[in-house]
C-alpha positions in Angstrom: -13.5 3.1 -9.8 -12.1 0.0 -8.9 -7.9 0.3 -8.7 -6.2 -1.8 -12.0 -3.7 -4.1 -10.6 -0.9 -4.6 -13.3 1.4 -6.9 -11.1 2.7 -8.8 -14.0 3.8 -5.7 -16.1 5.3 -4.0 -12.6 8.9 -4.5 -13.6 9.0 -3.4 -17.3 7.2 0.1 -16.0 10.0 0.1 -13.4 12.3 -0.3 -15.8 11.1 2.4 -17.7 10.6 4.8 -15.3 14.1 4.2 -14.0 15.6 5.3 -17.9 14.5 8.7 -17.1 16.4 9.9 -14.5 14.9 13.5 -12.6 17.0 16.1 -13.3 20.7 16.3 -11.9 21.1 13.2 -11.0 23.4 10.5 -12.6 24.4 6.9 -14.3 24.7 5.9 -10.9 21.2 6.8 -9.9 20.0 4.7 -12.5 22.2 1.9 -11.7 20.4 1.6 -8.1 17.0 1.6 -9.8 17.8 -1.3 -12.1 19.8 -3.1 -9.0 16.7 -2.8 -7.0 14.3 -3.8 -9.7 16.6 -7.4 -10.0 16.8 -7.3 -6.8 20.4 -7.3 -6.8 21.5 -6.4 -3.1 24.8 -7.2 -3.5 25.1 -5.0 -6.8 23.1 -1.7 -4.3 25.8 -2.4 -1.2 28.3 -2.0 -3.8 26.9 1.2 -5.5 26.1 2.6 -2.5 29.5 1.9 -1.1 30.7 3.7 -4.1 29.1 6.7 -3.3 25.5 6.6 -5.3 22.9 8.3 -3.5 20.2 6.2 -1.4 17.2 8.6 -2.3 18.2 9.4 -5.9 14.4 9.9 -8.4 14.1 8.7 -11.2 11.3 10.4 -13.7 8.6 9.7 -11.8 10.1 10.8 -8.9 10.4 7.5 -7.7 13.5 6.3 -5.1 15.0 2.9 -5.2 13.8 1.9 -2.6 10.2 2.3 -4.3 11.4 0.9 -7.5 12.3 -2.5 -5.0 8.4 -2.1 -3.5 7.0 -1.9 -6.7 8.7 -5.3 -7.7 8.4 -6.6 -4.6 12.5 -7.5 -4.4 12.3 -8.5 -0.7 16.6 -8.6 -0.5 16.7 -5.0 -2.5 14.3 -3.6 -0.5 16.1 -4.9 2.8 19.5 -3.7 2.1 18.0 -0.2 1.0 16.2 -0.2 4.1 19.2 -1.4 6.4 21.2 1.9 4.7 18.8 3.8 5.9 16.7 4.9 2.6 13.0 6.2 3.7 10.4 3.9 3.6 8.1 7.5 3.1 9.6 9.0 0.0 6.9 9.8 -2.3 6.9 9.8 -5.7 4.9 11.9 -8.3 1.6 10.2 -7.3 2.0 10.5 -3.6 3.2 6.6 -3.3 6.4 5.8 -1.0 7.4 2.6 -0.3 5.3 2.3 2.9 2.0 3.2 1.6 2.4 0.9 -1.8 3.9 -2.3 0.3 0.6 -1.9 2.3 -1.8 -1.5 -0.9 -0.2 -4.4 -3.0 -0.1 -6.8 -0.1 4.0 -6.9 0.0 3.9 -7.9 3.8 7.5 -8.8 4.0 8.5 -5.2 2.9 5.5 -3.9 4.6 6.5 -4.9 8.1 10.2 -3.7 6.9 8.8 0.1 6.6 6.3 -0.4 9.6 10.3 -1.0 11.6 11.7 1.8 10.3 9.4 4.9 10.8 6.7 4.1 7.9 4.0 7.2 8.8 0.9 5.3 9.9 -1.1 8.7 9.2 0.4 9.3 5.6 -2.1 8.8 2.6 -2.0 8.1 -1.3 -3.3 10.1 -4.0 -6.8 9.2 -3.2 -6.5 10.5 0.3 -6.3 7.2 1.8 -4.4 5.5 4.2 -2.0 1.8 3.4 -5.3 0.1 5.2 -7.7 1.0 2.7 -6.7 -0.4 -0.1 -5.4 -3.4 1.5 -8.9 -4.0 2.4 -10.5 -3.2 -0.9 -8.2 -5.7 -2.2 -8.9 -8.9 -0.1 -5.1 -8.8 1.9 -5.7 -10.2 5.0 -2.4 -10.4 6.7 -1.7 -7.3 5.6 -5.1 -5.7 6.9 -3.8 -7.5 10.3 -0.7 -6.1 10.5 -2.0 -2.5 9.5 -4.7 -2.6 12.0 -2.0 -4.2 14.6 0.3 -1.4 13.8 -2.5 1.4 14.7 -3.5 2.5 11.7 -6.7 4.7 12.2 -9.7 2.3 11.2 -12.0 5.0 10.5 -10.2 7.0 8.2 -12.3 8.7 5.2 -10.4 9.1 1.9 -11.3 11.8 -1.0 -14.1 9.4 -2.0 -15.7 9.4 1.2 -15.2 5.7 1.8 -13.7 4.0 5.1 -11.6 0.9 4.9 -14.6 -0.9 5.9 -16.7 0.8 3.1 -13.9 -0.7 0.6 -13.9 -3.8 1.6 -17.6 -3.9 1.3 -18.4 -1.4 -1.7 -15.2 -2.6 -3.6 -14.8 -6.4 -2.3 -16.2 -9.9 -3.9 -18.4 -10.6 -0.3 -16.1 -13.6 -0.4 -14.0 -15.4 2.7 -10.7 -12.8 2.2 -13.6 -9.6 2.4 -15.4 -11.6 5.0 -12.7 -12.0 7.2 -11.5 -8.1 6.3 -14.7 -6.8 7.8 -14.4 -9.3 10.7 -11.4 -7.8 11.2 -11.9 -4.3 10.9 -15.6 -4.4 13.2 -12.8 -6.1 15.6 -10.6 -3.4 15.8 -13.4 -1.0 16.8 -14.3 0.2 13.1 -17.6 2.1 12.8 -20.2 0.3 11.4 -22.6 3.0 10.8 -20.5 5.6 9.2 -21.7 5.8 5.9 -20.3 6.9 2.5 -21.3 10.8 1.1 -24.3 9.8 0.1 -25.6 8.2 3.2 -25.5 5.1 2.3 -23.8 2.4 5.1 -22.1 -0.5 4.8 -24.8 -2.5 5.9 -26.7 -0.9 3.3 -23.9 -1.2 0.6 -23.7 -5.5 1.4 -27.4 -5.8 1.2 -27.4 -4.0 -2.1 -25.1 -6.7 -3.5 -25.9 -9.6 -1.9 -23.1 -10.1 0.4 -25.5 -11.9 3.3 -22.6 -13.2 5.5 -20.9 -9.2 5.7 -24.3 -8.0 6.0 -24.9 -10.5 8.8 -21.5 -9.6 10.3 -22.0 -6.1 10.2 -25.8 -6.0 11.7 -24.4 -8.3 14.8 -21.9 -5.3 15.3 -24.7 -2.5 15.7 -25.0 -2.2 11.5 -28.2 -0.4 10.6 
């Protein structure tokens, strides 16, 4: 199933999630989260100063710094970051602020993470890695930078799909998916490995129609 992008309601749910704070922690924990979903940095030095604690959850386990990611507060996320919050803190889905900068396409915090120790191997709660789901979704840039970073092309996620599978079996077959797969057969991907039921990704662009990818992907070795 095809992952629901709710950009526009991203900050309410923030908000929402960050009224409920996890168990033991405090007023000031849930000042950080609203500072970082405004995207108040000068409002998270000063809590911070004060004492508030950088990794503090909120209800859905979620740290400030992912609460920033999720809004995609560039200066929150940065003075979080420069304090030294972790850019792989999960949260009750298996998201940290790494992984979810590199599914949404949030390059400037992405490359932030990728700075400060983001784990290149670490995947989401579909068992895949930031790359796939960049792909699926048509980022380019942030495919690039992924790839550039040495995140493993050929991973396979719960669903038995590669990034290159994604971008095929999930993508529109248009210019941002075209020049994914360009990418990605670039970087060394394997064209042939197919999904669980055998079926490749030369196989899965011919199916829909996709005749520049399929074209791509049979110049690359793509049976």
């Amino acid at each position: 199933m095809r992952r629901r992008t709710i950009l526009m309601a991203t900050a309410s749910l923030v908000l929402a999630g960050a009224s409920h704070l996890a168990a033991g922690e405090t007023m000031t924990g849930l000042e950080l989260h609203r500072a970082a979903v405004r995207n108040d940095a000068v409002r998270l030095r000063q809590l911070l100063a004060d004492g508030a604690r950088i990794e503090a959850r909120d209800g859905t386990g979620a740290t400030a710094l992912l609460v920033a990611t999720h809004a995609n507060a560039v200066d929150a996320a940065r003075a979080l970051i420069e304090a030294g919050a972790d850019v792989n803190a999960r949260d009750e889905i298996h998201d940290s602020p790494y992984l979810y900068a590199g599914a949404r396409g949030h390059l400037e915090i992405l490359k932030m993470t990728l700075a400060h120790g983001a784990d290149l191997e670490s995947t989401n709660h579909y068992g895949g890695t930031a790359l796939i789901p960049a792909s699926e979704r048509g980022h380019v840039e942030t495919v690039r930078t992924l790839i550039a970073a040495g995140v493993d092309v050929d991973h396979v996620n719960n669903l038995n799909w590669t990034a290159l599978l994604e971008a095929v079996i999930l993508g529109d077959g248009g210019p941002r998916h075209q020049q994914i797969v360009a990418l990605l057969i670039g970087a060394g991907a394997n064209v042939n490995l197919a999904d669980g039921d055998g079926v490749t990704p030369t196989q899965h662009a011919r199916r829909a129609g996709f005749t520049q990818i399929e074209h791509s992907l049979i110049a690359a070795g793509g049976r």
